[in-house]
C-alpha positions in Angstrom: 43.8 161.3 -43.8 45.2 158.8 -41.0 47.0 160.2 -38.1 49.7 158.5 -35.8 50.7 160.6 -32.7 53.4 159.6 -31.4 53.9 160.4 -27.6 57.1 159.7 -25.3 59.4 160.5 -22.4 62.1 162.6 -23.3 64.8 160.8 -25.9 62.7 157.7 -25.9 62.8 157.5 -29.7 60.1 159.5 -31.1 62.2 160.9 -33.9 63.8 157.5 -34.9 60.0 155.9 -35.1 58.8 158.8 -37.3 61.5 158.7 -39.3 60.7 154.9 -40.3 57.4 155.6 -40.6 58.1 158.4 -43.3 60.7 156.2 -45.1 58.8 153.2 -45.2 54.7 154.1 -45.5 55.3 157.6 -46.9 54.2 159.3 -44.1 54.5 163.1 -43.8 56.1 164.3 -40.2 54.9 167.3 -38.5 56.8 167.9 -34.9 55.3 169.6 -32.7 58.2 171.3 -31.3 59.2 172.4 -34.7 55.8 174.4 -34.8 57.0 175.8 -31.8 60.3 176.7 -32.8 58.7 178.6 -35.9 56.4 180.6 -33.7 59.5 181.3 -31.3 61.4 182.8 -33.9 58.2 184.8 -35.1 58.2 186.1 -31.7 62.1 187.0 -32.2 63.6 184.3 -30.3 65.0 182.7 -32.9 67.1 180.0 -30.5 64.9 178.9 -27.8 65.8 176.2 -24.8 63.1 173.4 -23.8 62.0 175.5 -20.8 60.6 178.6 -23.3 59.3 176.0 -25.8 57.5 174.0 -22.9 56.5 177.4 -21.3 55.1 178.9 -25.1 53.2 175.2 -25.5 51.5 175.9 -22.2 50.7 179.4 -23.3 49.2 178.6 -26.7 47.2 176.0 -25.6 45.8 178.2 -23.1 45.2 181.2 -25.1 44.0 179.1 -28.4 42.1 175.6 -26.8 43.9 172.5 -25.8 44.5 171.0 -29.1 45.8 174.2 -31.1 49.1 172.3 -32.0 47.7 169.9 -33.4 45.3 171.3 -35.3 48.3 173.2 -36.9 50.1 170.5 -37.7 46.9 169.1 -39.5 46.5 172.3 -41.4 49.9 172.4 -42.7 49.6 168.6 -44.0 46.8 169.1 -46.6 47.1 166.5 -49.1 48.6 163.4 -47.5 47.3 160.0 -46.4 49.7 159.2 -43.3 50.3 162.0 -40.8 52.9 161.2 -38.3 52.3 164.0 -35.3 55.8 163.6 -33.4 55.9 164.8 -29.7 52.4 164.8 -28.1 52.5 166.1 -24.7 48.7 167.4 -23.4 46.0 164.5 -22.6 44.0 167.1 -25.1 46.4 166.5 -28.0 46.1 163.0 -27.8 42.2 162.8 -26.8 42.0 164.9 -30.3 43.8 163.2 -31.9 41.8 159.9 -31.3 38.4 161.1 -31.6 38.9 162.9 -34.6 41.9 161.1 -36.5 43.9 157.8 -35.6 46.3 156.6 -33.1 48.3 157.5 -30.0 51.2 155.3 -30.4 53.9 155.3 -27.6 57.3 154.9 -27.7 59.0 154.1 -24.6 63.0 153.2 -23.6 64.6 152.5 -20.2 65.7 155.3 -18.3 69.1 154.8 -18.4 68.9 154.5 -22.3 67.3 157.7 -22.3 69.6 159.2 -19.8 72.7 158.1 -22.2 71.3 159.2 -25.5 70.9 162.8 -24.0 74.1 163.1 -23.2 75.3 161.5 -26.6 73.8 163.8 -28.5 74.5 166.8 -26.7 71.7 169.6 -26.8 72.7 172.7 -24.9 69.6 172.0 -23.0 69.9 168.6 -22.2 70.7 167.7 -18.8 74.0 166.7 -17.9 73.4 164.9 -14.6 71.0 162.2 -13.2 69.4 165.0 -10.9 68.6 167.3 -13.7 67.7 164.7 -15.8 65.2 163.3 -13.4 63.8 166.8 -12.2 63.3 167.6 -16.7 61.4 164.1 -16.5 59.2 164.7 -13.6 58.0 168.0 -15.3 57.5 166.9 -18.6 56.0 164.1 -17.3 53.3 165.4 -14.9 52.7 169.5 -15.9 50.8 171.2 -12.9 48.0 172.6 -14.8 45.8 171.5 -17.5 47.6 173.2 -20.5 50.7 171.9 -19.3 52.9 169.0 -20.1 51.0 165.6 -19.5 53.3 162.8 -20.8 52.5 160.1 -18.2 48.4 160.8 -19.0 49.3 161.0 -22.4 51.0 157.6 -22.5 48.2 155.7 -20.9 46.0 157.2 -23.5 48.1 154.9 -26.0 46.8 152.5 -28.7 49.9 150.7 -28.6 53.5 150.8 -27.5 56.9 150.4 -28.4 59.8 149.9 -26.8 63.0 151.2 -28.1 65.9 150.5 -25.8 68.7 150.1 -29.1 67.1 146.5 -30.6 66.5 147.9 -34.2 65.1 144.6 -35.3 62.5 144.5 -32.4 61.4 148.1 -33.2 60.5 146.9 -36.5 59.0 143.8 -35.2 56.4 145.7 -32.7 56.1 148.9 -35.8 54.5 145.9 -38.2 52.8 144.4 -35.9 51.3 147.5 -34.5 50.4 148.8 -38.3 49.1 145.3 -39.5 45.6 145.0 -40.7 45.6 149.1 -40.4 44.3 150.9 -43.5 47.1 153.1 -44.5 
């Protein structure tokens, strides 16, 4: 099995790049927030906000080793050839992920792009001002312990990068040229 993780600031575009993965190379698409949504609502809160999701990531990976999310979502994905793991966030995840697997592949997107495609799309928990945004970024971006959120570390770790500021045709540009000659 191949695996892709795809890390990424906040609303840079993760979703939109794993969703042409899966429609055009038939790749399956495990979230990582998803797994932590299911284990939320196993735990009986069944509509968590980005702070308890963030704080339950820290905790598992604490409690069960560094790369415990994604070693679910490997475990739940028995039988496919392309993995997409959406929404890497620990330098672990990724270093896994790498040594064991595939890819990191990054997904970036201006700040203001992100900014304005949080509040387009309107989560209860996304921020609704530039302050809040940038205090959501700093922490998902630089977590203050090792279990924490790691996003910058994460994207530095990255086999390649993409940049999705709206161009449609450039993100399929930089997605080929990224997969070609890649065994899939």
């Amino acid at each position: 099995m191949k695996i892709i993780g795809l890390v990424g600031r906040m609303a840079a575009g993760k979703g939109h790049v794993a969703n042409l993965l899966s429609t055009h190379y038939n790749a399956q698409v495990v979230t990582l927030s998803d797994i932590l949504r299911q284990v939320a609502a196993e735990a009986g809160e069944p509509n968590p906000n980005r702070q308890y999701l963030q704080d339950l990531g820290d905790r598992l990976r604490q409690e069960r080793g560094s790369h415990v999310l994604v070693q679910i979502a490997i475990d739940i994905s028995v039988g496919c050839d392309l993995l997409v793991i959406e929404g890497i966030r620990n330098t672990a995840e990724a270093e896994y992920v790498q040594l064991k697997f595939g890819d990191i592949l990054a997904v970036t997107a201006d700040r203001e792009v992100r900014f304005n495609r949080m509040l387009n799309r309107g989560r209860s928990d996304d921020p609704s001002t530039w302050a809040e945004f940038l205090i959501m970024e700093e922490k998902d971006l630089h977590g203050k312990h090792e279990h924490g959120q790691q996003v910058a570390s994460c994207l530095e770790l990255a086999n390649f990068t993409i940049t999705n500021n709206g161009e449609e045709i450039s993100i399929h540009q930089e997605l080929e040229s990224y997969l070609k000659g890649k065994e899939l």
